[in-house]
C-alpha positions in Angstrom: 76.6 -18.3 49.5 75.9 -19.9 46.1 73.1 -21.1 47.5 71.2 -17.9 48.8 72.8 -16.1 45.5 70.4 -19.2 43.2 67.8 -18.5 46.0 67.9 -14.7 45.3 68.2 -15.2 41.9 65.4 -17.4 41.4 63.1 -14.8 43.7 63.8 -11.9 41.1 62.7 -14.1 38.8 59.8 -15.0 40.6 59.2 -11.4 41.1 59.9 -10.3 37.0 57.2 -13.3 36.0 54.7 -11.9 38.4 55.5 -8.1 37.7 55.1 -9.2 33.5 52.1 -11.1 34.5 50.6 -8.2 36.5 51.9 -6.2 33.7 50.3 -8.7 30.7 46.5 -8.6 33.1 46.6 -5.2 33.1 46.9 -4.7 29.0 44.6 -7.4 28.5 41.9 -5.7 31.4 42.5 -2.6 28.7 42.1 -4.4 25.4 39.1 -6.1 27.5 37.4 -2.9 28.0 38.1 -1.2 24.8 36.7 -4.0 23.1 33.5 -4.0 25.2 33.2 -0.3 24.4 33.6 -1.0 20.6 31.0 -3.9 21.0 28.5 -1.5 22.8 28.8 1.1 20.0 28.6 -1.8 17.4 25.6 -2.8 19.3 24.2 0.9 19.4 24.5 1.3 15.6 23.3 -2.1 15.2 20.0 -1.0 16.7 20.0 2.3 15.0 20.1 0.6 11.4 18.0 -1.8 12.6 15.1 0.8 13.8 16.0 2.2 10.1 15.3 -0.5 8.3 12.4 -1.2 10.4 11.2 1.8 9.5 11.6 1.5 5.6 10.5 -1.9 5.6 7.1 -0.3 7.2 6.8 2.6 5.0 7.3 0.5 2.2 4.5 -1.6 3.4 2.1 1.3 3.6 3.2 2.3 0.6 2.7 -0.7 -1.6 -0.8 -0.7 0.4 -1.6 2.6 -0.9 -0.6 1.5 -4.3 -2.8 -1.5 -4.3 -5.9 1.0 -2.9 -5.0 3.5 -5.6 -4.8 0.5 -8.3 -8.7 -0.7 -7.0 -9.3 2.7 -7.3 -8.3 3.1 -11.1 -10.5 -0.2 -11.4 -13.1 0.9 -9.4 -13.1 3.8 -12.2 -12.9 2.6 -15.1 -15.9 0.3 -13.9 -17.7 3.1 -13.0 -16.4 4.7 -16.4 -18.0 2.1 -18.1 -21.3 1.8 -16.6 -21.5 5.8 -17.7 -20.5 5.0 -21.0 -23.1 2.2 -21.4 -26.0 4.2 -19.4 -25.4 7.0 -22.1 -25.3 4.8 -25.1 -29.0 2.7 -23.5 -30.2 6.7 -23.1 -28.7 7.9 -26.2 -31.8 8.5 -28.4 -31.0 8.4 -32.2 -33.2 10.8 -34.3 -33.7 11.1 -38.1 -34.6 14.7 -38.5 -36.0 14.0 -42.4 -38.4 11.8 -40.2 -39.9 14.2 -37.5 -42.2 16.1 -38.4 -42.5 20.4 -38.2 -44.7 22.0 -36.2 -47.2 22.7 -38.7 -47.7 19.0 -39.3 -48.3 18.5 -35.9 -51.2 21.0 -35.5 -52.6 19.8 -38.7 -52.3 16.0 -37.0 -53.7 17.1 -34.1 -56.4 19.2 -35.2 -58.0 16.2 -36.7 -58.6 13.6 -34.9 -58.0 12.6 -31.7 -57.7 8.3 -31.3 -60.2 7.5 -28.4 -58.8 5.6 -25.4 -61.4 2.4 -24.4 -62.3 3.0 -21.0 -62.2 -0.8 -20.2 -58.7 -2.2 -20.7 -59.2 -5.4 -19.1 -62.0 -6.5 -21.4 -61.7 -9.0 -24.6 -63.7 -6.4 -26.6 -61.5 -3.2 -26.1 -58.4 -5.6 -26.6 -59.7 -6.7 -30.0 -60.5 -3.3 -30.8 -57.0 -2.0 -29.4 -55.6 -4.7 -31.6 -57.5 -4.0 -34.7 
């Protein structure tokens, strides 16, 4: 009888281990899936920020590249600027107005006398005479 009571006993043993295993498996099956859902949501906002900063880091890109095109531009400009400035000045035609002379003066000049042009250009004579 001892022995069947240590035989018994040692089966509801058997049988407490394996219902706490079963028990344990089960919690762990749970903690298993709940942190597989917590990883895929990690993993969903992972993506997300990573799409974001994808994004900003591209924008920012385009935007530093419209900056530099917007900074040739200003040189581009001010080069341009410039050339006006000095095409003004080379046209820019200074004028004493004591020195000019009226209107009068210039009929009187004109009613005089008229230089004559030499017909030949290309000859040594009319280039003296030009000269002289």
């Amino acid at each position: 009888m001892a022995k069947n009571m240590l035989k018994n006993l040692g089966r509801f043993e058997l049988l407490e281990l394996i219902y706490n295993m079963r028990k344990e498996n089960l919690e762990l099956k749970e903690r298993c899936e709940a942190a597989e859902r917590k990883v895929a949501e990690i993993r969903e906002q992972t993506d997300k920020q990573l799409d974001y900063a994808r994004r900003d880091y591209e924008n920012r890109i385009e935007e530093l590249r419209m900056q530099g095109a917007a900074k040739d531009l200003q040189i581009r400009m001010k080069k341009i600027e410039e050339q006006l400035r000095l095409l003004q000045k080379l046209t820019m035609v200074d004028i004493d107005l004591p020195d000019l002379t009226t209107e009068e003066e210039n009929d009187q000049t004109t009613g005089q006398e008229t230089p004559e042009r030499p017909e030949r250009a290309g000859t040594e004579e009319n280039k003296e005479e030009v000269t002289e």
